[in-house]
C-alpha positions as CSV (number, residue, x, y, z in Angstrom):
1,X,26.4,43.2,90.8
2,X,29.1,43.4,88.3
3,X,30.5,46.3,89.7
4,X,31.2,44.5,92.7
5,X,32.9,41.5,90.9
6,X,35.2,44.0,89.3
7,X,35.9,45.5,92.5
8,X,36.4,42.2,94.2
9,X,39.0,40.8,91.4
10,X,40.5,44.0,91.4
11,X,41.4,44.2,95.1
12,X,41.6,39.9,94.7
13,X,44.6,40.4,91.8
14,X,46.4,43.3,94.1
15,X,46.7,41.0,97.1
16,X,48.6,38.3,95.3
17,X,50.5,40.9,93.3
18,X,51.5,42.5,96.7
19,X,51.8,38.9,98.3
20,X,54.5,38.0,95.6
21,X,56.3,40.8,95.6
22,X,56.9,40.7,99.5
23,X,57.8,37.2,99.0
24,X,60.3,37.9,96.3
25,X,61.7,40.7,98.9
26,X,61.5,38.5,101.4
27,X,63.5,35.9,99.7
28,X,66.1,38.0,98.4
29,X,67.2,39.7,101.8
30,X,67.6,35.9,103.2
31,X,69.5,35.2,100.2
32,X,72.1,38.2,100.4
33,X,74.0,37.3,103.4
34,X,74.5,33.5,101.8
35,X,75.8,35.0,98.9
36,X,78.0,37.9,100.8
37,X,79.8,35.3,102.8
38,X,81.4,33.4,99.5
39,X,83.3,36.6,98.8
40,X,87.0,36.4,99.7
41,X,87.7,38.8,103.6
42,X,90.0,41.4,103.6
43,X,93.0,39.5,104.0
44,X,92.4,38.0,100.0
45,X,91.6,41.1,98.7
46,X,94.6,43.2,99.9
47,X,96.8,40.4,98.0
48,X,94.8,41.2,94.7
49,X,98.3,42.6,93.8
50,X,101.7,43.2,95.2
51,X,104.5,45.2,94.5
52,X,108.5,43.4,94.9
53,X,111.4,45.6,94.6
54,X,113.5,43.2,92.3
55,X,116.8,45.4,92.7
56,X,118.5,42.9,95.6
57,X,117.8,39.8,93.2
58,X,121.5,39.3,91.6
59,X,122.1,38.0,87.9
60,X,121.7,34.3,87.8
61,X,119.7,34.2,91.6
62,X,116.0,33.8,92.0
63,X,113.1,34.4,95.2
64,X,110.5,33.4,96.0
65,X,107.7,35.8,96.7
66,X,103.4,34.6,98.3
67,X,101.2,36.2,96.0
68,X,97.2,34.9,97.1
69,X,98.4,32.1,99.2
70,X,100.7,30.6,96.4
71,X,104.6,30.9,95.4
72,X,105.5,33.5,93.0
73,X,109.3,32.5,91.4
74,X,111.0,35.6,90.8
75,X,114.3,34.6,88.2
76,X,116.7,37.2,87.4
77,X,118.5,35.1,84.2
78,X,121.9,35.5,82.9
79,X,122.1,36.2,79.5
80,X,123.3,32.2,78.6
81,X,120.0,31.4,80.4
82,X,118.2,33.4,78.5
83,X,120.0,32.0,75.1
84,X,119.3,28.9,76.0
85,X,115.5,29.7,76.5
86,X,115.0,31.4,73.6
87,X,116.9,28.6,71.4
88,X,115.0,25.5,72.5
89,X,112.9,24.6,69.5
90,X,109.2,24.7,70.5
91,X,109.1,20.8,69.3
92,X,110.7,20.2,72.1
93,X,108.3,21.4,74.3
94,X,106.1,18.9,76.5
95,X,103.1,22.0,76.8
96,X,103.1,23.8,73.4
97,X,101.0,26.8,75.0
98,X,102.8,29.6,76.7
99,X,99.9,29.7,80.1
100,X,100.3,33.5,80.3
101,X,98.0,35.0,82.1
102,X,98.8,38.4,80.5
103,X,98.0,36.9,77.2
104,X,95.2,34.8,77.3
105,X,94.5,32.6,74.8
106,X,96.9,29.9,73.0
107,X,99.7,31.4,72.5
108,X,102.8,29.5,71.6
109,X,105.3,28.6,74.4
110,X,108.2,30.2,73.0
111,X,110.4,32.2,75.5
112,X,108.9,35.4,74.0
113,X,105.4,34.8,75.3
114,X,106.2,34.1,78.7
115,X,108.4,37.0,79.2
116,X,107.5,41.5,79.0
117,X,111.8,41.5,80.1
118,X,113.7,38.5,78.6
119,X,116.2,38.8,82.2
120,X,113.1,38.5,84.0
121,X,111.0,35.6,84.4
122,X,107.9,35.5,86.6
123,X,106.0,32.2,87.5
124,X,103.7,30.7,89.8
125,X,105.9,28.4,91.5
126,X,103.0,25.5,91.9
127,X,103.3,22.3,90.2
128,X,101.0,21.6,87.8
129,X,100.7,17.4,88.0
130,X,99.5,17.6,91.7
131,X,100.1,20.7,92.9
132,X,103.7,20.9,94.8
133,X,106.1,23.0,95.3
134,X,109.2,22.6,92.7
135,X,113.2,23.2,93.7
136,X,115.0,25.8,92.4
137,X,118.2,25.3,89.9
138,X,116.9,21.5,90.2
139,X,116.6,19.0,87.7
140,X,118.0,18.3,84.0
141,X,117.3,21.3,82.6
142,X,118.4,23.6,85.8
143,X,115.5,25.3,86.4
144,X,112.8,23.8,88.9
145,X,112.5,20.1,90.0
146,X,109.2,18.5,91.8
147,X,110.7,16.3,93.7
148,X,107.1,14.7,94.5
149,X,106.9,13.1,91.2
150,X,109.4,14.0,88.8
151,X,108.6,16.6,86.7
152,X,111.5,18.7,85.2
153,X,110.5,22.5,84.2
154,X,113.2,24.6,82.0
155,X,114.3,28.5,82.9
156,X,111.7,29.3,81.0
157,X,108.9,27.4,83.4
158,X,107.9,25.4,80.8
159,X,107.5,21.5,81.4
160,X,110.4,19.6,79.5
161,X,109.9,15.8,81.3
162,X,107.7,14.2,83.9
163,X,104.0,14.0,84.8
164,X,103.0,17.5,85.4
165,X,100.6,18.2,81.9
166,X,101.4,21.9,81.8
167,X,103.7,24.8,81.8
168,X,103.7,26.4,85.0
169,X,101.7,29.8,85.1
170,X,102.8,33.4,84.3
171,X,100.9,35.5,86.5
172,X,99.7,39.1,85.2
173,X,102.0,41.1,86.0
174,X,103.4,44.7,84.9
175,X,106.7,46.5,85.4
176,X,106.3,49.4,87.2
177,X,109.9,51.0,87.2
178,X,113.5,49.2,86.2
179,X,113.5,47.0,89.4
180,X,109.9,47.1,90.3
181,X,106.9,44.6,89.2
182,X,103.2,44.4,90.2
183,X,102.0,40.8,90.4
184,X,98.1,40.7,89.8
């Protein structure tokens, strides 16, 4: 009689193992396509990173290039711009914290750290109180102006005066020739 116990509990403790583990299966193959669909399509992905040939952008000019569905401000500064950036004490600034993607962490928001070519300055061109778009060679410190609500960014995209909290972004980007850059 114990010999058919065993045999019963045997066979009893493989149906539930078997019954879980279809279940798990089960579960994960209705779960896949839920968590397929949050990936970004095709059309994100292929704007990961983009190359801009920066060799029509005149001294002293700027463009604006779409980079993942937001503006990308492309400056090409004159040296006096680039004097002046460099020179503005960092006790000055309203965001003491360069916001370069490239460099992660806390770094100081001296022109230096938001710059890899001091005549070239790369920013996301999103305001960062409420998210609008700011003017070019706008404001008091002639760099961008968000009209919206007042905020006042330098040539160096760092907020000098207004509501906006932060400096606007430095993307990751990389040189990949004297006029070319990749962006992401």
């Amino acid at each position: 009689m114990a010999s058919s116990e065993t045999h019963e509990s045997n066979r009893r403790d493989f149906l539930y193992i078997a019954t879980g583990a279809f279940a798990v299966v089960g579960a994960a193959s209705a779960a896949w396509p839920l968590i397929h669909q949050m990936n970004p399509d095709a059309s994100v992905q292929a704007l990961a990173s983009i190359e801009i040939d920066m060799s029509a952008i005149p001294v002293g000019q700027s463009i604006t290039v779409k980079w993942q569905g937001r503006p990308v401000f492309i400056r090409h500064r004159t040296p006096e711009e680039i004097k002046i950036s460099q020179e503005t004490p960092l006790e000055d600034l309203k965001d003491p914290v360069a916001r370069n993607a490239g460099l992660g962490g806390d770094v100081d928001a001296s022109d230096a750290n938001r710059v890899i070519q001091p005549e070239w300055l790369i920013v996301v061109g999103v305001c960062t109180h409420l998210g609008c778009i700011p003017v070019k060679n706008q404001g008091d410190y002639n760099g961008w102006f968000c009209p919206c609500h007042g905020s006042h960014y330098d040539l160096a995209g760092r907020i000098r005066f207004g509501p906006a909290p932060e400096n606007l972004l430095v993307p990751k980007y990389e040189f990949i020739g004297d006029d070319a850059v990749r962006i992401g």
